[in-house]
C-alpha positions as CSV (number, residue, x, y, z in Angstrom):
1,X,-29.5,21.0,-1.1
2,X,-26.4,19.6,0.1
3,X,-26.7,15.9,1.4
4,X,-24.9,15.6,4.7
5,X,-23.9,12.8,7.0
6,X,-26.9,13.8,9.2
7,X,-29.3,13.5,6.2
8,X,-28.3,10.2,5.3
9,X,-28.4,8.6,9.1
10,X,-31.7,10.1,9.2
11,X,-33.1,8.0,6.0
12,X,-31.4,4.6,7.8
13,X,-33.8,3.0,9.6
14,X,-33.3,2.2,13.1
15,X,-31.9,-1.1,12.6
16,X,-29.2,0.6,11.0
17,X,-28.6,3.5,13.4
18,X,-28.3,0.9,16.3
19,X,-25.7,-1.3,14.5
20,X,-24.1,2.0,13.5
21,X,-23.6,2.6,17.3
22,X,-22.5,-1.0,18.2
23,X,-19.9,-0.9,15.7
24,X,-18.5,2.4,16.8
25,X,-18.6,0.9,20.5
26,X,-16.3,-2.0,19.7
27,X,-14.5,0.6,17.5
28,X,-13.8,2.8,20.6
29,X,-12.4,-0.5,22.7
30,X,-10.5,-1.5,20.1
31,X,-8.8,2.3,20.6
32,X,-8.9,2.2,24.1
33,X,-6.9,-1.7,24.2
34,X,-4.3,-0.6,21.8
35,X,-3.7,3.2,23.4
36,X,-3.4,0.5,27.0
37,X,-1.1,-1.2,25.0
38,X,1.3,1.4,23.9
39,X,0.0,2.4,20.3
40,X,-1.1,5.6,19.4
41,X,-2.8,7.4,16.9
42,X,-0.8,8.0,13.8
43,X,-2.2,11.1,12.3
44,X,0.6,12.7,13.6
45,X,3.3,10.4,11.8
46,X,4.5,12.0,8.4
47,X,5.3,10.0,5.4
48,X,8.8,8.9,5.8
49,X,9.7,9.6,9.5
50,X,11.3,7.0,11.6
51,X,10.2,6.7,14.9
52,X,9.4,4.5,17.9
53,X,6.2,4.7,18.4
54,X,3.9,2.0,17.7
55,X,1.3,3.3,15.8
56,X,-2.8,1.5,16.0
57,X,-4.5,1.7,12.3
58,X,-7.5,3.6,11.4
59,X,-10.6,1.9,12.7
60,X,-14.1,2.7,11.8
61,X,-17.9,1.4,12.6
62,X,-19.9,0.7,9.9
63,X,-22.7,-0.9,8.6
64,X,-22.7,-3.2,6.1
65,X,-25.9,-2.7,3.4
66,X,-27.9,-5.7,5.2
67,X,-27.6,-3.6,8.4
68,X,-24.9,-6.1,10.0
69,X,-22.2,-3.7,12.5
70,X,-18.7,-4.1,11.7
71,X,-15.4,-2.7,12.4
72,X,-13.0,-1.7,9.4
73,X,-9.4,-2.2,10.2
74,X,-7.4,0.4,8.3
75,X,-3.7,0.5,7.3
76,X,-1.5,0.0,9.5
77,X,2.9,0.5,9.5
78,X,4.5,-3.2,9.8
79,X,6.3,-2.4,12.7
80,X,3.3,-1.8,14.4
81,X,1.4,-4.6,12.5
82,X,4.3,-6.8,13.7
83,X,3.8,-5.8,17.5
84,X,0.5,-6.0,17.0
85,X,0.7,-10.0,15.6
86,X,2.8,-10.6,18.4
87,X,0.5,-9.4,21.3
88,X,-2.4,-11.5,19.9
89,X,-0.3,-14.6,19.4
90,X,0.8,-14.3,22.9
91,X,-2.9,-13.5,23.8
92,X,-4.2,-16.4,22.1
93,X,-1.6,-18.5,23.5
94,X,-2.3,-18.0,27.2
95,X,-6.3,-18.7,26.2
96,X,-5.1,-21.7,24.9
97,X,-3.2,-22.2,28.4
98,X,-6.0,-21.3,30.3
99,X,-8.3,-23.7,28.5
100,X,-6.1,-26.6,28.7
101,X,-5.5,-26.3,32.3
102,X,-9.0,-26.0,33.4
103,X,-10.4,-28.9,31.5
């Protein structure tokens, strides 16, 4: 018998299957803010080719062993981690703003 993806969710129990879903729903955002943002998926980038794209890094949901959902934040090229650092500076920034001006 071969042991399948399929087989396995269906021994998780249902803890697991529904922190397997949230994690793939944050996954999906994550995708869906970074293709908004001008990244897109690498799988098309060969080893060694310059170009200007900004690629996003390989993002999975998973489930830790104690059933907690989490995202895994693949690899990622520096230029794009380097665009990436410097949205979520700037992001973090104006929350910053926006705190101190409201208080």
């Amino acid at each position: 018998m071969r042991i399948t993806d399929e087989v396995i969710d269906g021994m998780r129990s249902e803890r697991h299957r529904a922190a397997g879903a949230e994690a793939r729903a944050v996954a999906e955002l994550l995708w869906q803010a970074l293709g908004r943002l001008g990244f897109v998926p690498n799988a098309a980038m060969r080893h060694g080719e310059k170009d200007v794209a900004l690629f996003w890094p390989v993002l999975r949901g998973e489930v830790t062993v104690s059933g907690h959902p989490m995202v895994a934040l693949g690899r990622i090229p520096l230029d794009s981690a380097n665009r990436l650092a410097d949205i979520l500076v700037r992001a973090a920034l104006e929350e910053h703003t926006k705190k101190a001006t409201t208080r």
